[in-house]
C-alpha positions in Angstrom: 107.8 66.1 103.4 111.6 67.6 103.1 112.6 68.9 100.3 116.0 67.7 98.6 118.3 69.4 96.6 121.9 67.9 95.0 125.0 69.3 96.6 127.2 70.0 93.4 130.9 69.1 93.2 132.1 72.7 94.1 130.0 72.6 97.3 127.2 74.8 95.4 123.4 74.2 96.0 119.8 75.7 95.5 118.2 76.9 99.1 114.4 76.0 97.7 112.4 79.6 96.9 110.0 78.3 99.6 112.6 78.4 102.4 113.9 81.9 101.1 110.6 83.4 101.3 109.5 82.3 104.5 112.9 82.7 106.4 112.7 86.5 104.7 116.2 85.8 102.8 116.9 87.9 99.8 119.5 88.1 97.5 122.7 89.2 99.0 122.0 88.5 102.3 125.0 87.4 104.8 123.8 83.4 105.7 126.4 81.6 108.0 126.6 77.6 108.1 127.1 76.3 111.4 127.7 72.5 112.1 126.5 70.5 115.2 129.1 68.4 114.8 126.5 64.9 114.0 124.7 65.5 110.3 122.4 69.0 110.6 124.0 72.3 109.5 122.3 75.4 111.4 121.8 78.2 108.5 121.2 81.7 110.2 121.1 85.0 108.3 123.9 87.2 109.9 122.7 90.5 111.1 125.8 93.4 111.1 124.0 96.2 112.6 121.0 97.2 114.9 119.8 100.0 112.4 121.2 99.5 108.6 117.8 101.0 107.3 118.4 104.1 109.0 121.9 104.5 108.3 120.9 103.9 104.6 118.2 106.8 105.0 120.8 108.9 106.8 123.2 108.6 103.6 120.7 109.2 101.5 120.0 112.5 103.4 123.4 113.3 103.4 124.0 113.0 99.8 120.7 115.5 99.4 122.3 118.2 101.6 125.5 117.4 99.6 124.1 118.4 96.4 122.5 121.2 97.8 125.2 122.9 98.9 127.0 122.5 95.5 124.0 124.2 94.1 124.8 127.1 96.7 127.4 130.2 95.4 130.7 130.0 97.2 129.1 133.2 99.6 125.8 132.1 100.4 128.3 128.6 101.3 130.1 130.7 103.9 127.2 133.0 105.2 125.8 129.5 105.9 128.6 127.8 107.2 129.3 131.4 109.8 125.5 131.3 110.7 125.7 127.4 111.9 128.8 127.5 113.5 127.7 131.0 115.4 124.9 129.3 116.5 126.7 125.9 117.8 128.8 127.7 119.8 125.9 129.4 121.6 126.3 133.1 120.7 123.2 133.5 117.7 
């Protein structure tokens, strides 16, 4: 049995929970609206990259090694940044 929701006069309406929750939609997801040109609108969640979690989780480590190394003294910050750089180039 479909379910049947009113289309409000600025274009608004409800997508029913049940949909959501079985399509995996949550809020702030990117949904696009394509027509087939007869009376059915296709309704696809857009996808913008291959790996968003782990860019998320590389952020998030990022942002820790940030604020370690404004907890490190301006030395320690060099002795550090001569060690790595030593050591990319091959020579420690």
């Amino acid at each position: 049995m479909p379910i049947r929701r009113m289309l409000g006069k600025r274009g608004n309406t409800t997508i029913p929970q049940e949909i959501r929750q079985s399509a995996g939609w949550k809020y702030n997801d990117v949904l696009s609206f394509t027509w087939d040109g007869c009376d059915s609108v296709i309704v696809k969640k857009e996808k913008f990259c291959d790996n968003c979690a782990g860019k998320q989780k590389e952020n998030k480590e990022r942002a820790t090694a940030q604020a370690l190394m404004e907890q490190m003294s301006p030395e320690f910050r060099k002795a550090a940044l001569e060690f790595l750089l030593a050591k990319g180039s091959g020579s420690g």
